[in-house]
N, C-alpha and C positions, 0 to 999 in steps of 0.2 A: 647628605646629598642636597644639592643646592635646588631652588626651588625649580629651573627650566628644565633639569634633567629629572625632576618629579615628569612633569609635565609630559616630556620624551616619551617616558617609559609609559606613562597612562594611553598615550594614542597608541605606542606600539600595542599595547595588551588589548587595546579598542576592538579591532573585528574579531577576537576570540570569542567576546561575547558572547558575540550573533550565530555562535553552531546551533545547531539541532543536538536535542536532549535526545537521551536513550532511556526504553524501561531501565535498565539496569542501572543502579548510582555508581557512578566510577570517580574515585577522589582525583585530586589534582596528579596526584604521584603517578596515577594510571598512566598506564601507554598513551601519545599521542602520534595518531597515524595520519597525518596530512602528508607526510612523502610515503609510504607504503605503499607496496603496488594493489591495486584489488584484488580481489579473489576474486572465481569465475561467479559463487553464488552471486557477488555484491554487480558485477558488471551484466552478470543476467535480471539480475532482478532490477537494475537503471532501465535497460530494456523491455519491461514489460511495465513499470510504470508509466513510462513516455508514450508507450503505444496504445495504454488506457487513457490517456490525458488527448492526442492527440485524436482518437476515436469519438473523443466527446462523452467517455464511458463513466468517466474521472475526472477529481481534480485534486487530489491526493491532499485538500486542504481541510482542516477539524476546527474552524476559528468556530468564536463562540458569536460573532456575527452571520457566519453561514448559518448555524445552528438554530438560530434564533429566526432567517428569515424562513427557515425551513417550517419550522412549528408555525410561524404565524403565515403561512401561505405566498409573502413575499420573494421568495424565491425568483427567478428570473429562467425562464425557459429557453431563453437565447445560447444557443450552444448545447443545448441537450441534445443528447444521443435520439431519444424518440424524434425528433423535431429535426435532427440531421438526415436521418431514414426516412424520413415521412409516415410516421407511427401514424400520423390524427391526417394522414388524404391517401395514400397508396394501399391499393389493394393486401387485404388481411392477408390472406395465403402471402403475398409478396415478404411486408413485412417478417412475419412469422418466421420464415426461411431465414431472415436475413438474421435474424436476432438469433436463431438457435446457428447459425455456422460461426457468428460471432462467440456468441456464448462458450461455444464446443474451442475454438479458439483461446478464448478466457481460461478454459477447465484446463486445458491442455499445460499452458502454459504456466498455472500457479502448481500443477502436478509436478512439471520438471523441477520449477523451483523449491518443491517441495521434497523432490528426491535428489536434488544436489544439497540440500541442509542437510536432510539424514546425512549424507554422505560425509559431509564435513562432521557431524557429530561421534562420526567413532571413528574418522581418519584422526581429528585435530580439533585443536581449539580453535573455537568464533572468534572471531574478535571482535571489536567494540560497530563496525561500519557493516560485519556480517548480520550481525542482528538488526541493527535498526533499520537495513535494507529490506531486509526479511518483511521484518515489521511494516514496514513502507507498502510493500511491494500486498501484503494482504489487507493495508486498511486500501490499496487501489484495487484490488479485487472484491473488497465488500462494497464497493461504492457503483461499481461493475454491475453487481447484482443488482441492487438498486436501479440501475439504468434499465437493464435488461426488466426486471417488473413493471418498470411505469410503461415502455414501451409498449406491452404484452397489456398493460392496460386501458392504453388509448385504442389496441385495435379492438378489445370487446366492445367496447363506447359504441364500435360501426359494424362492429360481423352479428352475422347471424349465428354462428356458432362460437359457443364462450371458450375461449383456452383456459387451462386448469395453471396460474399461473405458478402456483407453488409446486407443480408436478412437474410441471416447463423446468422450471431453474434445480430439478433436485440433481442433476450433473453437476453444477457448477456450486451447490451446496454443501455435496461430497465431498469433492474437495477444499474447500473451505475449512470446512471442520477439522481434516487432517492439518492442513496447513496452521491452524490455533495452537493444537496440540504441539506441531512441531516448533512454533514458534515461542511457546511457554518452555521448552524443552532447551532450546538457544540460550534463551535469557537467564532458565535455571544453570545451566554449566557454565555461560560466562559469569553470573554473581558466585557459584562457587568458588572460579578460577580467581578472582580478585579476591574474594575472604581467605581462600590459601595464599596466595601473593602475599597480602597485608601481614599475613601472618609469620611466614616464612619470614619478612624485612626487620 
């Protein structure tokens, strides 16, 4: 091959680079689903990460810069959920309501997601974009929780009465927990599916 049709071929393979990794290792030979239609798990769960994101609840991002401003306090409050509510000037009772209809809205929605996975687990096989949405979809509900705490904790800063903040969130903890499980559960039957594949070839 002559050297410009090297060259060709290196920009066409360019943006494959740039996907998102999945727990599960999947080799080259694996499935590749950029034309495949969604499934309803993967297009419900785009839906509930967006509308954490856009809440200010979320940002569905784990860089090891966030991480780092986090530990060291540099963090930036612009866009946070408390500070959209007005956690740190609006009346405690006010807030409080607003964090738990939200919250309860949060619980609700990683439950459905999490009984349309069961469901996919004994109808059929995940595929590669079921899981990692999954996956997606609860590191934005852990992040969720998160929000919901610091809010719950700017309002005891000014109430007279302390909310029990771990007792606040244990709805949306519940779930959570289920959702780990089912999410370990995804990832184990998709690496099965690919070691029988490989193996079967």
């Amino acid at each position: 091959m002559s050297r410009p049709l090297v060259l060709v071929a290196l920009i066409a393979l360019g943006p494959l680079a740039g996907c998102a990794t999945v727990s599960v290792y999947e080799p080259v030979e694996a499935e590749i689903s950029l034309t495949e239609d969604q499934s309803a798990l993967r297009k419900a769960a785009e839906v509930y990460c967006r509308e954490a994101r856009e809440k200010g609840l979320a940002t569905g991002e784990a860089s090891l810069t966030a991480l780092a401003d986090m530990l060291t306090g540099k963090e930036s409050s612009d866009g946070a959920y408390w500070k959209r509510i007005g956690a740190d000037r609006s009346a405690p009772s006010t807030v409080v309501s607003r964090v738990r209809a939200d919250m309860s809205a949060s619980a609700k929605g990683l439950s459905e997601l999490e009984t349309m996975a069961r469901s996919l687990l004994s109808s059929s096989k995940p595929t590669r974009s079921d899981v990692s949405e999954f996956e997606r979809a609860l590191i934005h509900a852990r992040q969720a929780r998160d929000s919901y705490s610091d809010a719950l904790a700017q309002v005891n800063k000014r109430s007279d009465r302390e909310y029990q903040i771990m007792l606040e969130l244990t709805p949306l903890d519940s779930v959570l927990s289920k959702a780990r499980n089912t999410a370990d559960e995804l990832a184990s039957v998709r690496a099965q599916d690919l070691t029988a594949g490989i193996a079967a070839s």
